[in-house]
C-alpha positions in Angstrom: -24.2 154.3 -22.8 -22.6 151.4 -24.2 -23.0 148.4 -22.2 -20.1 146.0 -21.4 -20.7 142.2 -21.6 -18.5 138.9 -20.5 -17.5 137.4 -24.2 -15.0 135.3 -22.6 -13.4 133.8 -19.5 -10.4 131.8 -18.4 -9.4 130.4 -14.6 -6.5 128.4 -12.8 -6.6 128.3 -9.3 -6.3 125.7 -6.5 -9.8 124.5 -7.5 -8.0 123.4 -11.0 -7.7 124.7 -14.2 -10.3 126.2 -16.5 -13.9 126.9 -15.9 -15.4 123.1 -16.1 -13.0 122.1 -13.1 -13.7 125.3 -11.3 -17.6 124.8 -12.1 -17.3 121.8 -10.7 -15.3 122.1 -7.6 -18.3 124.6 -6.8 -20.8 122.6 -7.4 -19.2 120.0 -5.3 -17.6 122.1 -2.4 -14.0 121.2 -3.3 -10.8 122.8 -1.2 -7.6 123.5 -2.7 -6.2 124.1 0.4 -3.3 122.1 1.3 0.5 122.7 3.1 2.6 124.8 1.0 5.5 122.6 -1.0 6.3 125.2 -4.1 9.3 125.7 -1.9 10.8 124.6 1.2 9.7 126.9 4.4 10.8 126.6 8.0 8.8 126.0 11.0 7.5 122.8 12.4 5.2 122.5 9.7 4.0 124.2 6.4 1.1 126.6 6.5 -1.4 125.2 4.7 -1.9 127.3 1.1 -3.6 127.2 -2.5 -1.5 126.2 -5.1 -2.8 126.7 -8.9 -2.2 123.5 -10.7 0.3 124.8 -13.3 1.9 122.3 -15.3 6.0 122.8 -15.2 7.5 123.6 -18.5 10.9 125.2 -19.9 10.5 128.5 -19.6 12.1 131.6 -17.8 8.9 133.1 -16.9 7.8 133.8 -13.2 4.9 131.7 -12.3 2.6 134.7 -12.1 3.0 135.6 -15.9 2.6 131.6 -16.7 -0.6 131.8 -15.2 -1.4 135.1 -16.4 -1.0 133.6 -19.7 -2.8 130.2 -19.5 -5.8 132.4 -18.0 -6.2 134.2 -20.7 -5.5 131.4 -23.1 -8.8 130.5 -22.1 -10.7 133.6 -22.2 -9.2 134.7 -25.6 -10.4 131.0 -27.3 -12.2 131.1 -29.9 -11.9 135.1 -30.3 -10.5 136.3 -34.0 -7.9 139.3 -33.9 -6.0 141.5 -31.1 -7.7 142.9 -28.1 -7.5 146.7 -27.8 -6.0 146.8 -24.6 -5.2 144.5 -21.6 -5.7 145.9 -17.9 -4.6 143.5 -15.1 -3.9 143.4 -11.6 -1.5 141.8 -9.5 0.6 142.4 -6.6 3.7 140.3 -7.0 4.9 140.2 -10.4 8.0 138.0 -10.6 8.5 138.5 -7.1 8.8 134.8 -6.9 12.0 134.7 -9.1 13.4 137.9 -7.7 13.6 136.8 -4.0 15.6 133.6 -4.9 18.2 135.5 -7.4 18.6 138.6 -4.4 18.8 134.8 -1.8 21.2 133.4 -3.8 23.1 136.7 -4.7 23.2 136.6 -8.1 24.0 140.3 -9.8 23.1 139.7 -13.5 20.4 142.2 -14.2 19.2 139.9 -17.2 17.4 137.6 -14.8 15.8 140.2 -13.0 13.9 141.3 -16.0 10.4 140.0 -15.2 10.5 141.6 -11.7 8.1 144.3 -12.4 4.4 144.2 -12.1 4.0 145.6 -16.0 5.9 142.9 -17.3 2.9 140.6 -16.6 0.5 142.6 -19.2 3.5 143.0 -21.3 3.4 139.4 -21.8 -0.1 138.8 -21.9 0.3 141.3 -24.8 3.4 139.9 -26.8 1.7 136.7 -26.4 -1.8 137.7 -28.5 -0.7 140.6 -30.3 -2.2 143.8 -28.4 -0.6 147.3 -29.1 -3.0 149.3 -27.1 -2.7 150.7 -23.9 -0.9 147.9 -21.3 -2.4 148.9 -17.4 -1.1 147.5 -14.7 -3.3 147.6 -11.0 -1.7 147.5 -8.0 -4.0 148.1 -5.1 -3.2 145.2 -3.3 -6.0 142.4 -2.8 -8.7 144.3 -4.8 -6.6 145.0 -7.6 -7.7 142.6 -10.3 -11.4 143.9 -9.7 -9.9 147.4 -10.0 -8.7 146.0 -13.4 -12.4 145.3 -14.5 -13.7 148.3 -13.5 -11.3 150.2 -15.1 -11.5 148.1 -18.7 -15.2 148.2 -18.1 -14.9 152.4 -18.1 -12.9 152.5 -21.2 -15.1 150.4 -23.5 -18.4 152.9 -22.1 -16.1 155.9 -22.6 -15.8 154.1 -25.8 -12.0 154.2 -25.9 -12.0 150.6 -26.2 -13.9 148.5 -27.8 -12.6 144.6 -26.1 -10.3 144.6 -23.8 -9.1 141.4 -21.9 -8.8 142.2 -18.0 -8.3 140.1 -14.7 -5.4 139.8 -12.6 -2.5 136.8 -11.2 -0.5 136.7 -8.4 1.9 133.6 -7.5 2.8 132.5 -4.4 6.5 133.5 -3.2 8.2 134.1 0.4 7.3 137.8 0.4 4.1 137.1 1.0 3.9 133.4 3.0 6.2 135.1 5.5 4.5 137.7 5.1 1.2 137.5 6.1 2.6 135.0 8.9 4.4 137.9 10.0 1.4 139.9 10.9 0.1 136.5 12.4 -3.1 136.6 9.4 -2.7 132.5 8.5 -5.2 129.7 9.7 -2.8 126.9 10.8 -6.2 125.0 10.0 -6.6 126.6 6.8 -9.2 129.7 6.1 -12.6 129.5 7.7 -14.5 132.6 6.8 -16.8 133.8 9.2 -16.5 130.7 11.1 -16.7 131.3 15.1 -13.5 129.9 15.5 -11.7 131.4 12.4 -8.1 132.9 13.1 -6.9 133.7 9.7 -6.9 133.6 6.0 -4.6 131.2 3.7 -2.6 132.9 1.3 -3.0 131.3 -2.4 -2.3 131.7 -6.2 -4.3 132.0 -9.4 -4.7 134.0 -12.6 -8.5 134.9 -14.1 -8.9 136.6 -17.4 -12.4 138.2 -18.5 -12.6 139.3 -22.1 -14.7 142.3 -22.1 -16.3 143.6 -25.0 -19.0 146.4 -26.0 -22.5 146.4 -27.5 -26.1 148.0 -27.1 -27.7 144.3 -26.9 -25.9 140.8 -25.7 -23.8 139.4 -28.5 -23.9 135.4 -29.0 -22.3 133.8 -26.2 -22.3 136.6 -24.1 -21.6 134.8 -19.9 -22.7 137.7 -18.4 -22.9 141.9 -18.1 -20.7 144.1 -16.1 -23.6 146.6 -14.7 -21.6 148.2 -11.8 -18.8 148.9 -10.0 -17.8 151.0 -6.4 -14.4 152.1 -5.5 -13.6 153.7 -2.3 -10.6 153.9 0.5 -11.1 153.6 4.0 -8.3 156.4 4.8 -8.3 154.4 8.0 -5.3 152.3 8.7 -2.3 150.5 6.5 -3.6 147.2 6.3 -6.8 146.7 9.1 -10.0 147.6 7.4 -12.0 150.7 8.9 -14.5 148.9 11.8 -17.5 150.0 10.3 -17.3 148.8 7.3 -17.7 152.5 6.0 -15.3 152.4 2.6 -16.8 149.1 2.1 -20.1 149.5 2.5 -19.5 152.8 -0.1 -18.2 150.8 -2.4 -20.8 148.3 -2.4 -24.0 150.9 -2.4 -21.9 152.9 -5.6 -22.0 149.4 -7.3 -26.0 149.4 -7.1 -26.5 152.9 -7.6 -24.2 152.7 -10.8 -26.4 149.8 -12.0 -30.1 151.1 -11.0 -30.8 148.0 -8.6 -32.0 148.1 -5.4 -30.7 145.7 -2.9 -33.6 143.8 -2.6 -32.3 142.9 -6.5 -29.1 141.2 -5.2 -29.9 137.2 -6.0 -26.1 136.6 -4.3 -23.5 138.3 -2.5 -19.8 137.1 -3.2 -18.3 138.4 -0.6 -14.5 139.2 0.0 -14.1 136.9 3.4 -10.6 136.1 3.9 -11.5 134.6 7.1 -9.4 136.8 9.6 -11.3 138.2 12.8 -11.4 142.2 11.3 -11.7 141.3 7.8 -14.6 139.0 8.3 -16.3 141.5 11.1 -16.1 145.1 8.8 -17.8 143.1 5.6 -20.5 141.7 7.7 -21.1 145.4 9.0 -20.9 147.0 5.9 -23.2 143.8 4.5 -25.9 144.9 7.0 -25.5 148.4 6.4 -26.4 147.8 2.6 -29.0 144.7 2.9 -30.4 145.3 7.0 -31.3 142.2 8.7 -33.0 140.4 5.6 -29.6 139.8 3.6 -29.6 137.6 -0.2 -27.4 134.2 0.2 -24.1 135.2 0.8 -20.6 133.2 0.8 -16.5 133.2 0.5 -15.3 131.1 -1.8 -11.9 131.6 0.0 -12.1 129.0 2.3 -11.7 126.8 -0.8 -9.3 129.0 -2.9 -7.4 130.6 -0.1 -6.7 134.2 -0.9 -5.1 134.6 -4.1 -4.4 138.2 -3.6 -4.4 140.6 -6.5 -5.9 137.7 -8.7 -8.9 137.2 -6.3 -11.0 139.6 -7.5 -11.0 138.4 -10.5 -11.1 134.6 -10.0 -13.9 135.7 -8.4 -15.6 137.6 -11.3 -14.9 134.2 -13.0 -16.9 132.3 -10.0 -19.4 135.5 -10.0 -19.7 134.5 -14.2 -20.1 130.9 -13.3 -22.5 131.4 -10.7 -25.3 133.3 -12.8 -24.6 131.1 -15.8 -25.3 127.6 -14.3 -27.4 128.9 -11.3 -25.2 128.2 -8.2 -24.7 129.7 -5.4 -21.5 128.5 -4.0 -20.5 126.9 -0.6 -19.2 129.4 2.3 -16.0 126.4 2.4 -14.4 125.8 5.8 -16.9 127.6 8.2 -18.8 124.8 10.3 -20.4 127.3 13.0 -21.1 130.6 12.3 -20.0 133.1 14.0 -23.5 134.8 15.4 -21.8 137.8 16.5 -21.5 139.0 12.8 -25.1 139.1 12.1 -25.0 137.6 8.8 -25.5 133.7 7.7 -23.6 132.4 4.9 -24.6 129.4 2.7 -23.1 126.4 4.0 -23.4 123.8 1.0 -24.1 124.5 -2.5 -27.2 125.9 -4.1 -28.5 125.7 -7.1 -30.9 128.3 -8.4 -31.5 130.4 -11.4 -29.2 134.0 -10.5 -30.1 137.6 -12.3 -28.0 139.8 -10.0 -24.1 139.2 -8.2 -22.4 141.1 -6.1 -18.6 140.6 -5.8 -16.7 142.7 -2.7 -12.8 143.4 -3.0 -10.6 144.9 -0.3 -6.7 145.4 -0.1 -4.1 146.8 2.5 -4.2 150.7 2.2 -8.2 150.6 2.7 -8.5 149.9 -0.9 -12.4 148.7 -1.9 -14.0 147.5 -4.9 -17.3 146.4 -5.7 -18.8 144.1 -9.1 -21.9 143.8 -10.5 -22.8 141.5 -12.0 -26.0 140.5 -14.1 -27.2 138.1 -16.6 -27.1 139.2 -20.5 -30.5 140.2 -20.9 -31.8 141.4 -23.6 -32.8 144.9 -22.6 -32.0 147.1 -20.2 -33.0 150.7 -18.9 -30.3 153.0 -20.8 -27.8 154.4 -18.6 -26.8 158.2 -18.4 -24.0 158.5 -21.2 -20.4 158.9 -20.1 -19.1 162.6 -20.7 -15.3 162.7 -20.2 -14.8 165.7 -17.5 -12.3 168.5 -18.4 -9.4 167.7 -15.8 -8.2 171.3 -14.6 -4.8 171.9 -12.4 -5.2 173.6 -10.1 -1.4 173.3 -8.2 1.8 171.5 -9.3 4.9 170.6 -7.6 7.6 168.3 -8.1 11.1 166.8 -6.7 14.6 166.2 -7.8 18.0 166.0 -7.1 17.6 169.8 -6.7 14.9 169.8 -4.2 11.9 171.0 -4.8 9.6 173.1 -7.5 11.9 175.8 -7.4 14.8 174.6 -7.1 14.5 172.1 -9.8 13.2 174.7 -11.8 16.1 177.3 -11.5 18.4 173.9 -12.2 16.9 172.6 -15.4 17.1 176.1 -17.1 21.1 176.0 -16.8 21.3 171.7 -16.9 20.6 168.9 -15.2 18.2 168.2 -11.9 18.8 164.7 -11.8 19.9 163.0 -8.3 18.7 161.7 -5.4 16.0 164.4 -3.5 18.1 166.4 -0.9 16.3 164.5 2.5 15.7 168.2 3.6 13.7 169.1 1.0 11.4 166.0 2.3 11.8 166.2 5.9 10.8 170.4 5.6 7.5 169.4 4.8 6.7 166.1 7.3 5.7 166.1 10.9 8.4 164.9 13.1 6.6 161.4 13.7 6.8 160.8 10.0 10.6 161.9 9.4 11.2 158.7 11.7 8.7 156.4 11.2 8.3 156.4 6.9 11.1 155.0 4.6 12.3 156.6 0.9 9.1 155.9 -1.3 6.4 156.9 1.0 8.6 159.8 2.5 8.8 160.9 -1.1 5.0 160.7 -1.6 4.2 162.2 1.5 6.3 165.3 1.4 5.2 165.8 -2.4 1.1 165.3 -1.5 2.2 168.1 1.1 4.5 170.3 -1.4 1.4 170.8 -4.1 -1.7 170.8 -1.1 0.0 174.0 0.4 -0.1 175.7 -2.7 -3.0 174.8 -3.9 -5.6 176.9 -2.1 -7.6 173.4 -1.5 -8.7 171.9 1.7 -8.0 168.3 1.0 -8.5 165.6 -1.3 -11.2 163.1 -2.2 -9.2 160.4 -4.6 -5.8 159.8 -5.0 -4.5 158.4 -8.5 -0.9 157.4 -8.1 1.7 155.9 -10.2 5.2 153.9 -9.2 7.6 152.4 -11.5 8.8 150.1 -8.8 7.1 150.7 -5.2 8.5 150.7 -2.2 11.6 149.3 -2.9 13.5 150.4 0.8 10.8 147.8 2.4 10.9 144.8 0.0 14.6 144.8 0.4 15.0 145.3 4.3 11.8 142.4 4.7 13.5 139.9 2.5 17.2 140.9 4.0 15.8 140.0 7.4 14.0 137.4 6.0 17.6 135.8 4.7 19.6 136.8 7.4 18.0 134.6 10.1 17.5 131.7 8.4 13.6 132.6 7.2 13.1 132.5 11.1 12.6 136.5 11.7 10.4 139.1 9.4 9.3 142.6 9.7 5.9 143.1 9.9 6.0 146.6 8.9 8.1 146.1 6.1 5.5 143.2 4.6 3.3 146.1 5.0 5.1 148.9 3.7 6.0 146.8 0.8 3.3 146.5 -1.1 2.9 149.2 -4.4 -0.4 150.8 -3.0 1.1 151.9 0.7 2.5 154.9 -0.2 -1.3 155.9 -1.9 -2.7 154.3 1.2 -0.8 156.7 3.5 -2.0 159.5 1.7 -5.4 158.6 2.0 -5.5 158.0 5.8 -3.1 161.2 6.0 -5.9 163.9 4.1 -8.7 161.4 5.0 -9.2 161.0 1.3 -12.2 158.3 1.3 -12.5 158.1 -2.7 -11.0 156.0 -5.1 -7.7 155.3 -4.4 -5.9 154.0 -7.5 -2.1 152.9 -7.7 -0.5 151.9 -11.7 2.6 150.1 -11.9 4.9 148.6 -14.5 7.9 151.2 -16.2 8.2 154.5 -17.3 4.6 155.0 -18.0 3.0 154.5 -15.2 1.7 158.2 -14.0 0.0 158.3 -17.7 -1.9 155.3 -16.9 -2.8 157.1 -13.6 -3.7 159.9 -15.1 -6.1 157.7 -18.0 -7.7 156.3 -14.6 -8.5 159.9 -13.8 -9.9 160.9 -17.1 -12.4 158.0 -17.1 -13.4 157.7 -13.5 -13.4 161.5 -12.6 -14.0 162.5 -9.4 -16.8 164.6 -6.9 -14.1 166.5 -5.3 -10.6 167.5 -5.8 -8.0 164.6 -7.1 -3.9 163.9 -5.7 -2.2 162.9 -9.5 1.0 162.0 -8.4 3.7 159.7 -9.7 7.0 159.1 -7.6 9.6 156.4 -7.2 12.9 156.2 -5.1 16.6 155.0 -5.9 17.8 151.9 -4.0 21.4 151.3 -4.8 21.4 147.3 -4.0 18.0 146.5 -6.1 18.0 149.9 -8.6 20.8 148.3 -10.7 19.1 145.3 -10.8 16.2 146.2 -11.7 16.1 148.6 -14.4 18.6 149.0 -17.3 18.4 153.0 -17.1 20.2 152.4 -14.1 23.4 150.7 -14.8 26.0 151.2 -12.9 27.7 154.0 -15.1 24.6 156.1 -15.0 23.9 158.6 -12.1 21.0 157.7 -9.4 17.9 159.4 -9.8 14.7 159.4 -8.3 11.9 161.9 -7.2 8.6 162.7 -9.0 5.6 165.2 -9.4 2.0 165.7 -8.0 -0.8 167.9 -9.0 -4.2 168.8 -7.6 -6.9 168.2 -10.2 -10.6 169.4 -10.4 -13.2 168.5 -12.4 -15.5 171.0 -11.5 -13.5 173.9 -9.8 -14.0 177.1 -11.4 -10.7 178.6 -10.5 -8.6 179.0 -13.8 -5.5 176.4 -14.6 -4.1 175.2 -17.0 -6.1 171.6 -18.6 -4.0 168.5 -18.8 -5.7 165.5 -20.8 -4.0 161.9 -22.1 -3.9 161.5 -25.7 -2.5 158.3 -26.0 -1.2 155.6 -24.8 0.5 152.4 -26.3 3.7 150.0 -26.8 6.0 149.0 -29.5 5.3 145.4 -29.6 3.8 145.3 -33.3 6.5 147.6 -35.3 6.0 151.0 -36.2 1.9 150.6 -36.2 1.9 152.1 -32.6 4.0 155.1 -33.8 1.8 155.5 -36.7 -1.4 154.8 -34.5 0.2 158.0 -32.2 0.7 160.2 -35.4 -2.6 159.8 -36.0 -4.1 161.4 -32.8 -1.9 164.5 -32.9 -2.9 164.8 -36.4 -6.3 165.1 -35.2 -5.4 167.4 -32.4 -3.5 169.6 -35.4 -0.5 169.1 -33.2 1.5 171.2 -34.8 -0.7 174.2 -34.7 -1.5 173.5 -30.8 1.6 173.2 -29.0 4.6 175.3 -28.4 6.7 172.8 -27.0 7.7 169.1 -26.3 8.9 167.4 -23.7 9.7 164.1 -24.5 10.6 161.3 -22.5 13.6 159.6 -24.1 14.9 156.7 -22.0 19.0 155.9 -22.2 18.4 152.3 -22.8 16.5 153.3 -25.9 17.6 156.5 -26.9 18.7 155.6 -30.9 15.2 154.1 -31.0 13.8 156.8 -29.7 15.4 159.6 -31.9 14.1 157.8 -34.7 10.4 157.4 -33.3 11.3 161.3 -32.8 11.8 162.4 -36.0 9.5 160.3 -37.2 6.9 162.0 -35.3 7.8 165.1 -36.4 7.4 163.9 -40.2 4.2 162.4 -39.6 2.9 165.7 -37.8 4.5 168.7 -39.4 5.5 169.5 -35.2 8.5 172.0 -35.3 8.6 173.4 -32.2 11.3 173.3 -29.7 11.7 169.7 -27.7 13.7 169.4 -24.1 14.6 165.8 -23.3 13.2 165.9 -19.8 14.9 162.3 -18.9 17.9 163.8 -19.8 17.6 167.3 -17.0 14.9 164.9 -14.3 16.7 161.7 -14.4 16.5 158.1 -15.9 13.5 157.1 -13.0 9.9 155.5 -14.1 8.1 158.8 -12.6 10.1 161.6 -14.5 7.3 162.4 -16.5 5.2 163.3 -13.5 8.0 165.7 -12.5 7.6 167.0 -16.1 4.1 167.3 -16.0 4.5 169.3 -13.0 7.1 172.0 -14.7 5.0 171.9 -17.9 2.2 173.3 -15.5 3.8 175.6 -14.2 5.1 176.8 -17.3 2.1 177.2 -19.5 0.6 179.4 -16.4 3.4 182.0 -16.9 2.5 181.7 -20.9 6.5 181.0 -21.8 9.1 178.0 -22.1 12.6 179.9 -20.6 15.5 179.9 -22.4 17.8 177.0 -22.0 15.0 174.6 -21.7 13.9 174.2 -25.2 16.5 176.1 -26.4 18.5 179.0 -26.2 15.7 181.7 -26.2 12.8 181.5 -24.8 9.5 180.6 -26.0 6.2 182.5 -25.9 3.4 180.1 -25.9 0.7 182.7 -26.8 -2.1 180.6 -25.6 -0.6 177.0 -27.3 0.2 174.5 -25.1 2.8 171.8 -23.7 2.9 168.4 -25.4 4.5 165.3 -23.3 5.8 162.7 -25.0 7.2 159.0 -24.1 9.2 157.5 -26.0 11.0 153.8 -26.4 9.1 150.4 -25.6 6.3 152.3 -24.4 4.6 155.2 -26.3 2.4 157.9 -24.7 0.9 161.7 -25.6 -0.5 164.2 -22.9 -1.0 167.6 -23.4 -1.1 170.5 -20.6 -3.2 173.5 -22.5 -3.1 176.7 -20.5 
């Protein structure tokens, strides 16, 4: 199996910016931690936060994608040519910018461009020429760890070859009030595990690893990614699981993955945000991995304050630093331990010489992720190869403006399904308790997790892989209108909460007591394929949710995304489908082809020809559904066409945009009906045309179109 080294690295955060002012604010136990002044805040005094020392400078970038972008500055120096693809996490996006315009009223979609999560990789992209696939993590504060696990998978499934991952998140209101809300901040600033700790300190940063593959260390090479766990707690919305179960999975997956025992582990970074449960599950998970004879342990987050999605990468970075120069860094901010957690951390600085890190991640939603990390040796014991698994369906079901499966079925035949979901098509299928307490997104989910598990013959779920053009967008509006409306005096808790992209995944989870990975892609109309790529390279022991959904806001919807102007009708809805890997059961076998962006001219196109070429596209599928978007649609019929040149594909084509809706998850829905359709073995009339089309054992071929560009097939 191919291993996956650290070629590169790049770092701002409150400890500075770049690695020799990060290396040496660990060496010399440095805080960044000091009262918030981005922007005015009211109270009696400022919380005290981390602010990334970003130099101002004209530009209309959010301050997540400037750091994004001076991270990986960094990490890309020195390196000739394009990276093959860029995976990042980050929970805010241009949140930051967004919050002031909706504050301020201002109604001019153009300045709301940068809002979504994607655009971040998007930028990163533009910026040093990438045209490969552009994934975007959002599972809340382990995201950008997700990230490098997931890069890490491509290049050893040897879809990649270098791929620049990490993560960013900027500080905004959202989440200051936020976390304040759910009363999480140290007025003193974070003490992890300290006795007297009462919260964490919510911070800023960007960290960029440039990952790249090879059977030996090349020159240069900081460090080897050697293992990674994900789990979910399936526990609670944002307080981690009491006994440190998910997490203590995660870590022990890490080590297995790798082949080292715990007695191998030289340092432990651990995730310590420095709240009471946060600090309490991690040290019982920590014992339930090491016992009572732990390696030196610390947070770093008593110095860097949580940085959110970007911690678990900032962290890789400090992980990367740490085995390079021998350090084991400060615990920052505790001055008594807290005994009652059973664990000591390292109070001052340490140097020694470090083979083996371990870096813990854990988010809202119970989402946990584990890093190995180990220095670039030159050999290693070879690892089991990585056999992509054969990803059957084994149900599908879907919702429109027409309902459900059926409904939207029976509609698309004669026109269009596009609308808002009828709410009794949703409420049918959720308990009472949930009707009242869930808003539109996670309603949505929910009702659609429910939809496809009743048909499937399955018990439950292990993993859930879930993708949302926009997230909860019902919760970020109500929290910031409260927020507004009372002066910044009054938030909702549960709407923080509920806000983040990763709840609705989260409620699944805890729902079906799905304990595996737990995986939530954001950023545009491609978002369930990058969902579905997570799948394909990850797998899974036990059956797999695949689901993609997003809801219709009328205030933020016509901000937000051009499909959505105001003379085009609302749309939302999505599709979900039970996956196996190893069930037996027939279904039809859904697989991603491709997956890429129009940034470089018509390379990507040609780039896409290519794989169906391979596949002999025009021999193995009896129909297309492509995505064509209405913002790009002239673009798109000539990507089209040229498609169909390229490939020698002549078979009937439905625009599924134009009979789902213009909404980021539409191709989930159409994955959905293209399942269900190459089961019966025929395309009806009216879909793809005016007859109907046998399929005789071919199968369905889903196409995006427009900025982004993306092939999946669905062979009965």
């Amino acid at each position: 199996m191919t291993r996956v080294f650290i070629t590169g690295a790049g770092i701002i955060s409150p400890l500075g910016r770049g690695l020799e002012a990060t290396l040496h604010a660990l060496l010399h136990n440095v805080s960044g931690i000091a009262p918030v002044s981005l922007f005015g805040v009211s109270g009696p005094s400022p919380l005290p936060v981390g602010e990334a020392p970003l130099i101002p400078e004209e530009s209309t970038l959010p301050r997540t994608h400037l750091l994004a972008l001076a991270a990986a500055e960094e990490a890309l120096a020195g390196h000739e040519g394009p990276v093959d693809a860029v995976c990042i996490g980050t929970s805010t996006g241009g949140m930051a910018v967004t919050e002031t315009l909706l504050r301020d009223a201002v109604t001019d979609p153009s300045l709301y461009r940068h809002h979504s999560t994607g655009t971040v990789a998007a930028e990163v992209a533009q910026k040093f020429g990438c045209r490969g696939p552009l994934l975007t993590v959002s599972t809340a504060c382990s995201s950008s760890a997700v990230a490098i696990a997931m890069a890490a998978r491509m290049i050893q499934a040897c879809t990649a070859r270098m791929v620049l991952a990490g993560g960013a998140d900027s500080l905004c209101r959202l989440t200051y009030y936020g976390f304040n809300s759910l009363q999480l901040l140290d007025p003193a600033g974070a003490r992890p595990l300290d006795r007297d700790r009462r919260g964490m300190s919510v911070s800023e940063g960007a960290a960029m690893l440039l990952l790249e593959g090879g059977d030996s260390p090349p020159p240069g090479a900081l460090a080897e990614v050697t293992g990674w766990g994900l789990s979910c707690d399936a526990y609670h919305p944002a307080a981690p699981r009491p006994d440190g179960g998910g997490a203590m999975q995660a870590m022990r997956s890490a080590l297995e993955m790798a082949g080292i025992p715990p007695g191998g582990v030289d340092y432990v970074n651990l995730h310590g945000t420095g709240t009471v449960d946060n600090d309490q599950a991690e040290a019982t998970a920590v014992r339930g991995i090491f016992g009572g004879h732990h390696p030196p342990l610390s947070s770093i987050k008593g110095a860097t304050g949580h940085s959110l999605g970007a911690a678990g990468a900032i962290e890789a970075v400090a992980s990367t630093l740490a085995l390079k120069r021998g350090i084991i860094p400060a615990n920052t901010g505790c001055a008594v331990p807290d005994q009652a957690l059973g664990i000591t951390p390292v109070l001052a600085p340490v140097e020694r010489p470090l083979k083996t890190v371990l870096s813990n991640s854990f988010g809202f939603g119970g989402n946990n992720a584990a890093l190995l990390f180990c220095a670039p040796e030159e050999t290693r014991p070879p690892a089991a190869p990585v056999k992509p698994p054969v990803l059957r369906i084994i149900a599908a079901a879907c919702a429109t403006g027409a309902g459900g499966t059926e409904s939207t079925m029976a509609r698309i035949v004669s026109g269009s399904a596009a609308g808002i979901v009828p709410r009794e098509a949703l409420d049918s299928l959720l308990s009472p308790k949930e009707v009242r307490r869930l808003k539109r997104l996670p309603r949505i989910s929910l009702a659609l997790a429910q939809a496809v598990l009743q048909g499937s013959g399955t018990e439950g779920i292990f993993s859930v892989y879930y993708g949302t053009g926009w997230g909860a967008l019902s919760e970020t509006a109500d929290f910031l209108g409260k927020l507004y409306e009372s002066q910044e005096q009054f938030t909702s808790p549960t709407d923080f909460v509920g806000s983040v992209h990763n709840a609705p995944a989260g409620q699944i989870a805890i729902k079906y007591s799905a304990g595996g990975a737990n995986l939530t892609f954001t950023g545009g109309d491609h978002t369930f394929e990058q969902a579905l790529l997570a799948l394909s390279l990850f797998g899974s022991p036990g059956p797999s949710l695949l689901i993609g959904a997003d809801e219709y806001h009328e205030a933020l919807m016509p901000l937000l995304q051009e499909n959505h102007a105001a003379e085009l009708p609302p749309s939302e809805g999505g599709g979900a489908l039970i996956i196996s890997a190893a069930d037996r059961r027939q279904g039809p076998v859904i697989a991603p082809l491709y997956l890429g962006q129009t940034l470089s001219g018509t390379e990507t196109l040609e780039d896409m020809a290519l794989r169906l070429r391979e596949m002999d596209a025009a021999a193995r599928y009896g129909a297309v559904f492509a995505g064509i978007p209405r913002k790009h649609r002239e673009c798109a019929g000539r990507q089209m066409a040229e498609l169909r040149r390229m490939t020698g594909l002549s078979c009937p084509m439905m625009d599924y945009r134009e009979r789902i809706g213009e909404h980021s998850s539409a191709t989930a829905c159409a994955a959905a009906l293209a399942a269900r359709l190459c089961t019966e073995g025929s395309i009806p009339g009216g879909i793809a045309g005016d007859e109907p089309v046998p399929l005789r054992g071919r199968g369905v071929l889903l196409l995006g179109l427009g900025e982004n560009l993306s092939a999946t097939e669905i062979m009965p």
